[in-house]
PANU-247796 format. One record per residue (C-alpha): residue in three letters; z, x, y. Coordinates in Angstrom, 3 decimals, padded with zeros to 6 digits, m for minus. Layout:
# PANU-247796
r | z | x | y
ALA | Z | X | Y
...
This chain:
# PANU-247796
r | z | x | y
UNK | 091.595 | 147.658 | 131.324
UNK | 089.024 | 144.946 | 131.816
UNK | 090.164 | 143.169 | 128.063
UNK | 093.788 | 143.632 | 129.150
UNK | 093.477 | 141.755 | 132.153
UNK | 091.198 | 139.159 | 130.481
UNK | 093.953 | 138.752 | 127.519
UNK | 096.568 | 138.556 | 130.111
UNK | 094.572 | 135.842 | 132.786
UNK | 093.793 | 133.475 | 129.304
UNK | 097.714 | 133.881 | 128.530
UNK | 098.733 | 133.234 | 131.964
UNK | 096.584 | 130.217 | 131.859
UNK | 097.780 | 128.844 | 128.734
UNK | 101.375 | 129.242 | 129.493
UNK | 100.740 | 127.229 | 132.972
UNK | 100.038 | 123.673 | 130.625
UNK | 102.740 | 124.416 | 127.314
UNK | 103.734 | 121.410 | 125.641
UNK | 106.595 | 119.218 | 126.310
UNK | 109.058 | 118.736 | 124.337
UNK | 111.300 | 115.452 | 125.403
UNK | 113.886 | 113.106 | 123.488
UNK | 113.074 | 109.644 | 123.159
UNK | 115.409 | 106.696 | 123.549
UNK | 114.438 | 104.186 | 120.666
UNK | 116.140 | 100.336 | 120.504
UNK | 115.308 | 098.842 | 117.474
UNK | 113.571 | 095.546 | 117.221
UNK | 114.715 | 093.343 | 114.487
UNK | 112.374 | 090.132 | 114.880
UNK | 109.117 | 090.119 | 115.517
UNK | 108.817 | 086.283 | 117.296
UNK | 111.471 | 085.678 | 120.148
UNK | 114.365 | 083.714 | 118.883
UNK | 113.230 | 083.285 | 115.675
UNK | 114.227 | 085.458 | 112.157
UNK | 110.440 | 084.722 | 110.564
UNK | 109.554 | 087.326 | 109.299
UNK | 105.776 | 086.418 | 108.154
UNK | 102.833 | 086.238 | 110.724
UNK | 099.730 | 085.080 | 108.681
UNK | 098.959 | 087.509 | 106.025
UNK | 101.071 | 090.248 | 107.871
UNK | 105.180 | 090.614 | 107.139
UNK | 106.779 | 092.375 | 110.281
UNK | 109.229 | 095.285 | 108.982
UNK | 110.390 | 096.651 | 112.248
UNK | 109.859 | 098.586 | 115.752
UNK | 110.743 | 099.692 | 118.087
UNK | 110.946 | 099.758 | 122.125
UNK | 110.843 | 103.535 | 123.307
UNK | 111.954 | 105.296 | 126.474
UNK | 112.451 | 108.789 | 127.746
UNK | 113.373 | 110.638 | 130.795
UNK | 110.179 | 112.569 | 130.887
UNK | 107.712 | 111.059 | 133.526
UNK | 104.947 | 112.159 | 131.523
UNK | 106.304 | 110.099 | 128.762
UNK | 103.951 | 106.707 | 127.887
UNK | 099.926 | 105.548 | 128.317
UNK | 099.715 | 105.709 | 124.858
UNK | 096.204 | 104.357 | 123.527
UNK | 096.220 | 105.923 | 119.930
UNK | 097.434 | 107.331 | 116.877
UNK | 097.025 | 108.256 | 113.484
UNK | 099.678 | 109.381 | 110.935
UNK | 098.882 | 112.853 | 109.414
UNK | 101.301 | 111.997 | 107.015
UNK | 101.916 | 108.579 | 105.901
UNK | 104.372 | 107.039 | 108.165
UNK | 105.895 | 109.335 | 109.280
UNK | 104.310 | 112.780 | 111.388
UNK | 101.594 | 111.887 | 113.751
UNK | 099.166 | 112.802 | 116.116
UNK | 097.752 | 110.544 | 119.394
UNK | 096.337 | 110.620 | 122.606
UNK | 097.318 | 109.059 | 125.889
UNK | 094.636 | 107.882 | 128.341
UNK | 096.356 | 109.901 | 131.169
UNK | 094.946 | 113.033 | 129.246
UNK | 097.539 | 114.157 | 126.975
UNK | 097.790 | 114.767 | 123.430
UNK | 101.085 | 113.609 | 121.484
UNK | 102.710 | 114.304 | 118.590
UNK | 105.937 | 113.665 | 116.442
UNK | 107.771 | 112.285 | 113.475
UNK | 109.143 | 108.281 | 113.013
UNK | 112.581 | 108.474 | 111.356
UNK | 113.701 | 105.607 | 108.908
UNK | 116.820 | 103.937 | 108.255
UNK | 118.340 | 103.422 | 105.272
UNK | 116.272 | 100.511 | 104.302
UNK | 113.032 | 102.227 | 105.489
UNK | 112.626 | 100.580 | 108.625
UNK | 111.179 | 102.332 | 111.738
UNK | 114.517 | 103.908 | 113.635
UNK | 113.710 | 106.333 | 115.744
UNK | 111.087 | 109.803 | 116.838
UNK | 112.426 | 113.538 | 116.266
UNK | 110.130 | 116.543 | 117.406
UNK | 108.482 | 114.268 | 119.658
UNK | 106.106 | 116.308 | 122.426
UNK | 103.211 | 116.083 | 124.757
UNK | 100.786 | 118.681 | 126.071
UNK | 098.190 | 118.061 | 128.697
UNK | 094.508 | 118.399 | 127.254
UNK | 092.446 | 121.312 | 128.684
UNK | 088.954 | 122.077 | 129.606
UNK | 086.831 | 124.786 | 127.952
UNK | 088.308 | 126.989 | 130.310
UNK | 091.702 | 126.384 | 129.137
UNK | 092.694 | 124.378 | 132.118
UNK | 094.263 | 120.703 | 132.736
UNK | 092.415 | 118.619 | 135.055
UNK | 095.331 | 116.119 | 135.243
UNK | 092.055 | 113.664 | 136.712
UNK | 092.130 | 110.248 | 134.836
UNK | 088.230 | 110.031 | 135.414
UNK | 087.736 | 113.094 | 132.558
UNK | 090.474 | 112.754 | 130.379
UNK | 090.694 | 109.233 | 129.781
UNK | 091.073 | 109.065 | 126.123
UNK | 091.609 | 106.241 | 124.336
UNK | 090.415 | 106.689 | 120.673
UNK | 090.954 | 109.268 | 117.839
UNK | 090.297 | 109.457 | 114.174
UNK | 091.788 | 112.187 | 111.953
UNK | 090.564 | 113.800 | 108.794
UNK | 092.380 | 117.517 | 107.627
UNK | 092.425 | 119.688 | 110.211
UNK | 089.660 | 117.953 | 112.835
UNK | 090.832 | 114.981 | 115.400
UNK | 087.882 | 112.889 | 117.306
UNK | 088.593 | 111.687 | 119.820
UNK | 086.801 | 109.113 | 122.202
UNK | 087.119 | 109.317 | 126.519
UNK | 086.404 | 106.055 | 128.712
UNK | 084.790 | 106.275 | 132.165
UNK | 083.234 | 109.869 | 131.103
UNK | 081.675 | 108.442 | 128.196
UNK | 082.292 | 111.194 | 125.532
UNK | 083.408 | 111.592 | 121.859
UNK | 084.444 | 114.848 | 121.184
UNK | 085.930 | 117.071 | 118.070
UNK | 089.103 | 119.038 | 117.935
UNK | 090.476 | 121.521 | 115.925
UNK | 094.434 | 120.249 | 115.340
UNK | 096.947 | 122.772 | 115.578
UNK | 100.506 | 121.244 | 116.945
UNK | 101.618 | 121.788 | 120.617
UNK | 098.631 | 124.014 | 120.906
UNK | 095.484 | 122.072 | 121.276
UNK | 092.579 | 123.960 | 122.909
UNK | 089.281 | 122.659 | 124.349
UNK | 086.635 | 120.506 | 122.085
UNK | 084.997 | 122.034 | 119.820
UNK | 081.874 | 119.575 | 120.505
UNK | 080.550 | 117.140 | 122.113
UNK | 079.170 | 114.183 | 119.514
UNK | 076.362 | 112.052 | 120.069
UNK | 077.616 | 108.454 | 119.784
UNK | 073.924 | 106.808 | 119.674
UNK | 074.754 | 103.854 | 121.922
UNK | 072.136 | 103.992 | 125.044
UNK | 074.604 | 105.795 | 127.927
UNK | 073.173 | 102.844 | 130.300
UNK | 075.132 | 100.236 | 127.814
UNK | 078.421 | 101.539 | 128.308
UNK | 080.604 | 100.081 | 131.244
UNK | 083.031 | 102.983 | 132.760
UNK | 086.174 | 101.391 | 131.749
UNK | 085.524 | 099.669 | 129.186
UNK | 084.102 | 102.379 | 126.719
UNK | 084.731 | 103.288 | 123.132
UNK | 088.474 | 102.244 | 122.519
UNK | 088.011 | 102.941 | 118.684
UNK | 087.190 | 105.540 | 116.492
UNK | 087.987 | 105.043 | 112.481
UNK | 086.705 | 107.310 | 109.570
UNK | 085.266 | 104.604 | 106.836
UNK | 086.864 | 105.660 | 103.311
UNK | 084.728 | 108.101 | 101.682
UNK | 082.974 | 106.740 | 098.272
UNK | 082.366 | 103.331 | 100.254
UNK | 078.973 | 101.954 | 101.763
UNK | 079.433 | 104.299 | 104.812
UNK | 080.211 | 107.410 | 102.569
UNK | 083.327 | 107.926 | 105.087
UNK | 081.405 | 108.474 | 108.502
UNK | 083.295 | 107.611 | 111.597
UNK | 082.706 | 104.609 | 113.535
UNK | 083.389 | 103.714 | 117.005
UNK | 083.591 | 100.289 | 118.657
UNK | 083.561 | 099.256 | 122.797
UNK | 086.227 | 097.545 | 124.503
UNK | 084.101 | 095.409 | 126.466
UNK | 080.516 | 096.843 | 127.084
UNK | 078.333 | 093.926 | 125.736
UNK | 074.938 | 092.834 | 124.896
UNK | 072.965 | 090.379 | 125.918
UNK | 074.229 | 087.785 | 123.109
UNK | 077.896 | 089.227 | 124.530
UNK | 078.416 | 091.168 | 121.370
UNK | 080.444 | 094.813 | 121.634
UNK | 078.361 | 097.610 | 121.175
UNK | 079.631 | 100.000 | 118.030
UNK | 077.968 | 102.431 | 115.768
UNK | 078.443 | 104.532 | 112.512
UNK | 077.721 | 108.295 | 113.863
UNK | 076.378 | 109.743 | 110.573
UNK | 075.929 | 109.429 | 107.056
UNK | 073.185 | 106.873 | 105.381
UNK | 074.211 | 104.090 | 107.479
UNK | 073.943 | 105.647 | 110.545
UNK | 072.997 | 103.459 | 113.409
UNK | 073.894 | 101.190 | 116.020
UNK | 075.446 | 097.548 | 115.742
UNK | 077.888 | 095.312 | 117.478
UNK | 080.694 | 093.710 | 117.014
UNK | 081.393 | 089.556 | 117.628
UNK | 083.541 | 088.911 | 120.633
UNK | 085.350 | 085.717 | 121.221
UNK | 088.381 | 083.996 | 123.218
UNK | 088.272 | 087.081 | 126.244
UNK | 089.750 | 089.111 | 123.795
UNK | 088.826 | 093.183 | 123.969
UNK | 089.094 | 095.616 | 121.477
UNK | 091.657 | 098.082 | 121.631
UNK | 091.825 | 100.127 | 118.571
UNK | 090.578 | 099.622 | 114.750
UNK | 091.481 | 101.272 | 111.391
UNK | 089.207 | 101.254 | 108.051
UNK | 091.112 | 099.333 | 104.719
UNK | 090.568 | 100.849 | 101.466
UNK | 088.128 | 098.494 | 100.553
UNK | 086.268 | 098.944 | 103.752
UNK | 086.989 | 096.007 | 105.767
UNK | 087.719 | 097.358 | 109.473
UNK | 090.994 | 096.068 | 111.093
UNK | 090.369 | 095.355 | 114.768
UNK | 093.402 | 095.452 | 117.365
UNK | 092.617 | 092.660 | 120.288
UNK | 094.037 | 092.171 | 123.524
UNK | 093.431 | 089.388 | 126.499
UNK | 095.629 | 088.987 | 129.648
UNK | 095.195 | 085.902 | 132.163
UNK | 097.675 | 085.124 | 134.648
UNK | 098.072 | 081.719 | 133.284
UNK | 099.060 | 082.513 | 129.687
UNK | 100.295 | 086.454 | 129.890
UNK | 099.434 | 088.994 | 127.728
UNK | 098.430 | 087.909 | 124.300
UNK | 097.205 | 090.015 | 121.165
UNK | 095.355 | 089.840 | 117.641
UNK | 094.599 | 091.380 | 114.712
UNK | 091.030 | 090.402 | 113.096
UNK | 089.412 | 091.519 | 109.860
UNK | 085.507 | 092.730 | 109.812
UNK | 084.030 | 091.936 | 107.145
UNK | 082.986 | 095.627 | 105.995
UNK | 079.542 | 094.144 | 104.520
UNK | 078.754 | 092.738 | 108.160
UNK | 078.991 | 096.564 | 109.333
UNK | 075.332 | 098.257 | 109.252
UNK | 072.854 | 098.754 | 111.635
UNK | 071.045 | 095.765 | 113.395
UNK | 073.543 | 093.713 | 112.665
UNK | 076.642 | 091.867 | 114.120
UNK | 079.857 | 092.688 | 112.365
UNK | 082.383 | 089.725 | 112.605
UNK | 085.561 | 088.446 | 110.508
UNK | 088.243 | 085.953 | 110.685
UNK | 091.831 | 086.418 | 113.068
UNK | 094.785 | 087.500 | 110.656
UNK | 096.985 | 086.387 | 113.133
UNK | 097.708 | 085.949 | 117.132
UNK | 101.080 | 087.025 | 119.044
UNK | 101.718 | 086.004 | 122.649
UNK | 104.900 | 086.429 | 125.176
UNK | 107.235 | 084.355 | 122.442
UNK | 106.603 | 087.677 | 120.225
UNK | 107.630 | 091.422 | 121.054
UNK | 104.626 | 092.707 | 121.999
UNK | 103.250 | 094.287 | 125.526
UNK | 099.666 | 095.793 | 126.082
UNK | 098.713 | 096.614 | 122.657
UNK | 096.367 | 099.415 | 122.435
UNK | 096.583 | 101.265 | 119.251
UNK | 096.566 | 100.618 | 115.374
UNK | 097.000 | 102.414 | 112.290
UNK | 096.415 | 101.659 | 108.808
UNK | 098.438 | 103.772 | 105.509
UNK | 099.921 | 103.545 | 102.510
UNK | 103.234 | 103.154 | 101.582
UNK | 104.719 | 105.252 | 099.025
UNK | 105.355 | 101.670 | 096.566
UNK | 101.339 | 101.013 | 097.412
UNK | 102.061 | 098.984 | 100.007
UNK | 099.159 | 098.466 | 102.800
UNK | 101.135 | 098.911 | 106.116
UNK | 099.719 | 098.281 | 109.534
UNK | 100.719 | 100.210 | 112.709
UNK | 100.651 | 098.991 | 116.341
UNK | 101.480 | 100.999 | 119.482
UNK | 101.669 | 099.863 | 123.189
UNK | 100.422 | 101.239 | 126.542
UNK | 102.516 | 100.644 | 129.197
UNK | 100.379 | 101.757 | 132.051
UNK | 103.704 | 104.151 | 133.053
UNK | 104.928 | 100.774 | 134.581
UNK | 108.304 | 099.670 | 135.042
UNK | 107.257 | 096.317 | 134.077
UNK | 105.665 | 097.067 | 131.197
UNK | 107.319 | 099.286 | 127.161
UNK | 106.111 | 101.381 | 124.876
UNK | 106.650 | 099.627 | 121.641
UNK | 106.337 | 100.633 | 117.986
UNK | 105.295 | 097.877 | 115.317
UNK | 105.185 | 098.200 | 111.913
UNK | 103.677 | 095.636 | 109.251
UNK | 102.887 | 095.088 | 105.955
UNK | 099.838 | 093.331 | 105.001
UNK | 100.440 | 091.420 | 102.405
UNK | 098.273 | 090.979 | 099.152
UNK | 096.723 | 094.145 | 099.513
C-alpha cells in the first residue's frame, strides 16, 4: 500500500508540470541590415531568420540553445525556468522558415516540483554532448548536469563545481555561457563557462575550463560596455563570444568576437578581435544565445537567438549565418 501511494503521489506530481506543447507564428526575415539587401556583415553572410510569436504566455525568455542535430532539432533553456525544445523547418532554398514540435516544460526540483521563482531557476547557459545537457543558473550561482530525455526532463543529476571563488560572482550577472571545447584540441573537449559581467580587478570576466588538463580559472577581455551573452567552441578551437550593450542614447547594440583559443588557459586573459557589430539599423533585439554547426556542404554556420524579456516591446528572433572562410 505504502509503494502504491508513493508511485501514485510522484505521478500526481509529475502530471501537475507536463510539457507544453504550443504553435509558433514565424515571419521570415529576408535582410539582415534595415533597408538594405547586403547580405555580408564582416566575415559573416546572413542566410535568414526569423521573428517568432505564439499564443502561449509561457512562450519567450529564451537565453540558450544548442542543436542536437545540426540545424535543425534542438534543445534550450529560458531564464524564467523552462526547458525548450523543437525542430527549425527550411524552405526550399534552405533558409530558416519556421518551428514544428515546438514545446516547453517548467524545470523541477529534486522533488519533482516547479518553483516557477526566477531567483532558482534562472538559467541562462547550456552545453550539450549525447545524452547529458549543462546547464548554468544566474543569481543562484549553479552549473548543473541533466540527463536529456524530450518533454520529460527531471531534476539535476549534479551539482558541478565551476572553480570561480562564489564571492566573484555578481547575482545577475553570472555564467551566461557554457561551451564543450572540441575533443582532440588543447582542452581535450572540457566545458567552459564565461560571466556576463562579474569582473576582476583589471575589469576582465571571470571564466574557467571545469576539467580536463587545462583545468583552471581565467578571464576573458571586456571592452566598449559590452557583456557576454552566450559563446560556442569552432572546430579549430577558437571560442565565438555573443556580446550585448544597451544605453539609452544609442539602443540596443550587439557583437560577435573571436577568442583566440591559444589565449584560453589558466592565468591568463583570453581576448580576440570583433567579427562584426549590429545596432537598431539591423534586425536584431536582446541577443542572448549562439550556436555554432555544420552544414551538411561543410559550411560553418552561426546561430543567434533573442530574449525578449516576455515584453511587448521587445521579439524573439532567430538568426542564422554563415561564417565565411571556414
Amino acid at each position: 500500500m505504502l509503494v502504491a501511494l508513493t508511485l501514485a503521489i510522484a505521478i500526481s506530481v509529475k502530471a501537475q508540470e507536463p510539457a507544453i506543447s504550443m504553435a509558433v507564428n514565424a515571419v521570415p526575415i529576408r535582410h539582415f541590415a534595415v533597408g538594405s539587401h547586403d547580405k555580408r556583415f564582416g566575415p559573416l553572410e546572413f542566410v535568414g531568420g526569423l521573428s517568432m510569436t505564439s499564443p502561449v504566455d509561457h512562450f519567450g525568455a529564451f537565453s540558450s540553445f544548442r542543436f542536437i542535430s545540426p540545424g535543425s532539432e534542438f534543445i534550450g533553456v529560458s531564464d524564467t525556468g523552462f526547458w525548450f525544445f523543437g525542430t527549425l523547418t527550411r524552405d526550399a532554398e534552405g533558409r530558416p522558415s519556421g518551428f514544428a514540435e515546438f514545446s516547453m516544460q517548467p524545470m523541477v526540483d529534486g522533488d519533482g516540483n516547479s518553483t516557477r521563482e526566477k531567483w532558482t531557476t534562472d538559467a541562462e547557459g547550456i552545453a550539450v554532448r549525447g545524452e547529458l545537457a549543462t546547464v548554468s543558473f544566474e543569481r543562484v550561482q549553479r552549473i548543473a548536469e541533466f540527463e536529456i530525455e524530450r518533454d520529460a526532463m527531471g531534476s539535476a543529476i549534479r551539482d558541478l563545481d565551476y572553480l570561480v571563488p562564489r564571492e566573484e560572482l555578481r547575482s545577475n550577472r553570472g555564467f551566461e555561457t557554457i561551451a564543450y571545447a572540441p575533443s582532440g584540441g588543447r582542452l581535450d573537449g572540457a566545458r567552459v563557462v564565461v560571466a556576463e559581467r562579474s569582473i576582476d580587478e583589471d575589469g576582465n570576466c571571470f571564466a574557467a575550463i571545469l576539467e580536463g588538463p587545462m583545468k583552471g580559472v581565467f578571464t576573458v577581455a571586456r571592452s566598449e560596455g559590452f557583456d557576454i551573452t552566450d559563446g560556442a567552441f569552432l572546430p579549430d578551437g577558437d571560442l565565438l563570444l555573443l556580446e550585448r550593450r544597451f544605453t539609452f542614447a544609442s539602443g540596443v547594440a550587439m557583437r560577435i568576437r573571436r577568442i583566440d583559443g591559444a589565449t584560453i588557459a589558466p592565468g591568463r586573459v583570453a581576448d580576440g578581435p570583433v567579427l562584426f557589430t549590429a545596432g537598431m539599423d539591423h534586425q536584431i533585439d536582446n541577443m542572448e544565445a549562439l550556436d555554432v554547426w555544420q552544414r551538411a556542404d561543410g559550411a560553418t554556420m552561426v546561430s543567434l537567438m533573442s530574449d525578449d524579456n516576455h515584453s511587448l516591446l521587445q521579439r524573439n528572433l532567430y538568426l542564422e549565418f554563415r561564417l565565411m572562410g571556414e
